[in-house]
C-alpha positions as CSV (number, residue, x, y, z in Angstrom):
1,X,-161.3,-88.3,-113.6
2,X,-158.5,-86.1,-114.9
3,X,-158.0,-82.2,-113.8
4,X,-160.0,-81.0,-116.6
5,X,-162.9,-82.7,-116.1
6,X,-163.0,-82.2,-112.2
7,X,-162.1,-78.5,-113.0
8,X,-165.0,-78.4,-115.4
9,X,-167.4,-80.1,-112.1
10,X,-166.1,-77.2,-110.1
11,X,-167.2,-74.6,-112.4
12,X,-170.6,-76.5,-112.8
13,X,-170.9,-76.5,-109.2
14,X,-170.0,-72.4,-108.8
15,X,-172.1,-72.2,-112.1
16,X,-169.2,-70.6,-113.7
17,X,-169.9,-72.2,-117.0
18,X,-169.6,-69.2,-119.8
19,X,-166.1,-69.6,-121.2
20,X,-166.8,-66.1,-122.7
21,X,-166.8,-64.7,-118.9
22,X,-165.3,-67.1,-116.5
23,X,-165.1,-65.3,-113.0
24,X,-162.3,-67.9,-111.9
25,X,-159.1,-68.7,-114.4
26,X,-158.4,-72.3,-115.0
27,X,-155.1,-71.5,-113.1
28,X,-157.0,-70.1,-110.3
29,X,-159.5,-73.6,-110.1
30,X,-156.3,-75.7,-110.6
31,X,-155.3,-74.1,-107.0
32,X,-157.7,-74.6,-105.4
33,X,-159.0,-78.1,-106.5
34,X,-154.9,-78.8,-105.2
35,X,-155.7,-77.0,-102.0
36,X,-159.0,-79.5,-101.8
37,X,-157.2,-82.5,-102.4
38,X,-154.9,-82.0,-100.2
39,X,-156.8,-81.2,-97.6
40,X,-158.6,-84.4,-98.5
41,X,-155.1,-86.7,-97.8
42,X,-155.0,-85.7,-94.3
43,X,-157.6,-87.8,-93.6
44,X,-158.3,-90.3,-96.7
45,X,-154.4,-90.6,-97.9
46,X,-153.3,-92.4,-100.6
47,X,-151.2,-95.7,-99.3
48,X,-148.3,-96.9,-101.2
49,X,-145.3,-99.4,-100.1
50,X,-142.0,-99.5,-100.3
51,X,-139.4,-101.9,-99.2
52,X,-136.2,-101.2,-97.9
53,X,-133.1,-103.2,-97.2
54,X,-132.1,-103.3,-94.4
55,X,-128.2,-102.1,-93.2
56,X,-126.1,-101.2,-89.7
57,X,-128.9,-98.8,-88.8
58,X,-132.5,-98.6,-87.5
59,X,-133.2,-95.8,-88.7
60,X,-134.6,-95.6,-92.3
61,X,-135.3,-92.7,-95.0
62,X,-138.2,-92.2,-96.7
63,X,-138.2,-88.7,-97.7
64,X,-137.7,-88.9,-101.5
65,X,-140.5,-91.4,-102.1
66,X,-142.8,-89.8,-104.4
67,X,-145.3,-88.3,-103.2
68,X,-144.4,-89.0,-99.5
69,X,-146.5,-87.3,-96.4
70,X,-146.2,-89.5,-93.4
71,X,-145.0,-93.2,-92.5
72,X,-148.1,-95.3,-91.2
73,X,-146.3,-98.3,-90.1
74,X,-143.5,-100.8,-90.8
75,X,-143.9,-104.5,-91.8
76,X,-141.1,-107.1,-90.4
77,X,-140.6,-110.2,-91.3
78,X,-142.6,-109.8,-94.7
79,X,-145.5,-111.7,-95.6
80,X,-146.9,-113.6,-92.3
81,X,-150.1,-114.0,-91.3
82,X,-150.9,-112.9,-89.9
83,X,-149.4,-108.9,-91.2
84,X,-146.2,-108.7,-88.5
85,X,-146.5,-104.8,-88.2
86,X,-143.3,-103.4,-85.6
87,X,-143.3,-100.1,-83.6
88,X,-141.4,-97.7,-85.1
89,X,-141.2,-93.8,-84.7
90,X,-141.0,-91.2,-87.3
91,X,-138.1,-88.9,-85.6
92,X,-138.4,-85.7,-88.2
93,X,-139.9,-85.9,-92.0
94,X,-139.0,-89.0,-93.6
95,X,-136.6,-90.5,-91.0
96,X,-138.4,-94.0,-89.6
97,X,-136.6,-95.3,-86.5
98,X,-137.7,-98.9,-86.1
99,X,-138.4,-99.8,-82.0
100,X,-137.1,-103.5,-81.8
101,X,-134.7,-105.3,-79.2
102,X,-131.6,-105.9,-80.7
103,X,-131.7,-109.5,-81.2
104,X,-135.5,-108.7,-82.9
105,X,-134.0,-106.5,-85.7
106,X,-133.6,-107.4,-89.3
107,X,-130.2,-108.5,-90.1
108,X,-128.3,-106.4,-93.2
109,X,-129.9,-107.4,-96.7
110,X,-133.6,-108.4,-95.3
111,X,-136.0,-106.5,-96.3
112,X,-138.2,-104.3,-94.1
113,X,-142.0,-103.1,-95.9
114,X,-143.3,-99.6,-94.9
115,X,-146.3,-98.5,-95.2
116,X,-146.6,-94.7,-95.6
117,X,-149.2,-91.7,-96.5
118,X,-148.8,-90.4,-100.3
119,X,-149.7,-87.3,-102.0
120,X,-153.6,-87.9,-103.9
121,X,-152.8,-87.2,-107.7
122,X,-155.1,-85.4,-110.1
123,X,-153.7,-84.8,-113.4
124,X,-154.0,-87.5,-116.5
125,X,-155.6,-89.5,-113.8
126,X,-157.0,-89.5,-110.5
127,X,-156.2,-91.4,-107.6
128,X,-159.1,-90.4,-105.7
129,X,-161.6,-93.1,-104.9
130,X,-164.8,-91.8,-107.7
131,X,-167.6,-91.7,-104.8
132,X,-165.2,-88.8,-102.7
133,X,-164.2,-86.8,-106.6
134,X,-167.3,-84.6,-105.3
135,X,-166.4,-84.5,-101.8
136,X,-163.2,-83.0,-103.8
137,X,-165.1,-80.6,-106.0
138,X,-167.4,-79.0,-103.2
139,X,-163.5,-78.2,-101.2
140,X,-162.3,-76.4,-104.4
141,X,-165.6,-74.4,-104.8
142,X,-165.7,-73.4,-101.0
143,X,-162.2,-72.2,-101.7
144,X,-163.1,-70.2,-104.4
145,X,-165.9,-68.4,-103.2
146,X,-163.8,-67.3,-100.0
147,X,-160.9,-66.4,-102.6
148,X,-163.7,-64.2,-104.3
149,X,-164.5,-62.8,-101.1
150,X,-161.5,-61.2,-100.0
151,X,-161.1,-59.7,-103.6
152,X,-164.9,-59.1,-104.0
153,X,-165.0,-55.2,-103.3
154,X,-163.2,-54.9,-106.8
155,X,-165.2,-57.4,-108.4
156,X,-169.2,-55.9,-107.2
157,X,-169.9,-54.2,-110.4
158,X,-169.4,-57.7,-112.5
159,X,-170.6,-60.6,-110.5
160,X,-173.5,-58.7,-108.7
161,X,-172.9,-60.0,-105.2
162,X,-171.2,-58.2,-101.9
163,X,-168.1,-59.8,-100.5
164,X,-170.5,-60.2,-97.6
165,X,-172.5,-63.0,-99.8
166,X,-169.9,-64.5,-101.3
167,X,-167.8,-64.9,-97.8
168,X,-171.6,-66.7,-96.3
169,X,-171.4,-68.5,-99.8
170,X,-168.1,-69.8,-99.2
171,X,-168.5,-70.6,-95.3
172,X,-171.8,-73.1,-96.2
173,X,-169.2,-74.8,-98.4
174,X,-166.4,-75.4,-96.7
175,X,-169.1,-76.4,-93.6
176,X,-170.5,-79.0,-95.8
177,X,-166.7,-80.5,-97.3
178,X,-165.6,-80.7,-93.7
179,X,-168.5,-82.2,-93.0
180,X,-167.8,-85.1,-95.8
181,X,-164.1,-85.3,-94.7
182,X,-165.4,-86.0,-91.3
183,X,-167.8,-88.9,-92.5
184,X,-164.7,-90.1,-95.0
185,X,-162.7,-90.4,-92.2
186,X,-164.6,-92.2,-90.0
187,X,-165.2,-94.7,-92.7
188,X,-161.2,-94.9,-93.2
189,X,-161.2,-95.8,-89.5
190,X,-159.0,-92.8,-88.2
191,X,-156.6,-92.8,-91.1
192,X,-154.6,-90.5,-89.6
193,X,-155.1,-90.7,-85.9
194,X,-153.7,-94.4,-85.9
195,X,-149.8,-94.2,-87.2
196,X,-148.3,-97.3,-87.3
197,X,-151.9,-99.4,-87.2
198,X,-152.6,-99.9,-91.0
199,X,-156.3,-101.2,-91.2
200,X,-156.0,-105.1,-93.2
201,X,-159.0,-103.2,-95.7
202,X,-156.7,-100.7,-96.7
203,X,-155.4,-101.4,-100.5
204,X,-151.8,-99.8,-101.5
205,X,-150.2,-99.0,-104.0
């Protein structure tokens, strides 16, 4: 799914579907299906590697990885079984201090694997898993509505409802998408309550 086509689920779902008289601009959807997806990462993130070589320091940076959120563990030596995941501590945004003994640490040119939380992408593709795209789409609805609501006194005349109804509208929405990110979560096993313990099920990219 691209961001057309899950813009055009969200204006099925707010039954904003006559392009002669949208309510919402695509640019208006387009921020709040962001807003719902990102919500959505903090607690189903994307997972991506990255190796680094190691040098003189423990500490290593990971801020310009695309995409990058949060580390959710580190991987030394690569490639045992089974996984050989070490502590490690994310000091400030980016900056990953692995917690090893001196003798335990990775000599300069070996190659340490992290494992960290990346941004969910929904433009010419989607990295979303296709069973959560509605999960998604009922976020950036909920989002809209209580957009509409705070606006609504303006807009009474056209869309025949109070800002009252829209802001009860948007509240059963965003009830029911938290409701769904709770269950996702679970499912991911505490995605993001659990830094540094990267579930074997868990597929990177």
């Amino acid at each position: 799914m691209d961001l057309s086509t899950m813009r055009a689920n969200v204006r099925r779902d707010l039954k904003d579907t006559d392009a002669s008289a949208y309510r919402w601009t695509d640019e208006e959807l387009d921020g709040h299906i962001g807003r719902a997806v990102a919500e959505y990462g903090e607690v189903c993130p994307l997972v991506a590697t990255v190796e680094k070589t190691a040098g003189p320091s423990s500490t290593y940076d990971l801020s310009s990885e695309p995409g990058y959120r949060w580390c959710l563990g580190a991987e030394y030596p690569l490639d045992e079984a089974p996984r050989s995941l070490v502590g490690m501590e994310e000091t400030s945004p980016g900056l990953v201090v692995l917690l090893l003994d001196e003798g335990s640490r990775p000599t300069s040119g070996e190659s340490v694997r992290f494992y960290y939380a990346k941004n969910h992408t929904l433009s010419s593709a989607s990295t979303l898993p296709p069973e959560h795209e509605g999960t998604v789409a009922r976020g950036a609805a909920a989002y809209a509505l209580a957009a509409m609501a705070r606006y609504a006194v303006d807009r009474i005349a056209a869309s025949g409802h109070s800002a009252a109804e829209w802001r009860a509208l948007a509240e059963a929405e965003l009830a029911s998408f938290r409701a769904e990110l709770e269950r996702w979560q679970h499912q991911a096993a505490g995605a993001v309550s659990t830094w540094g313990a990267v579930p074997e099920g868990w597929e990177t990219v």
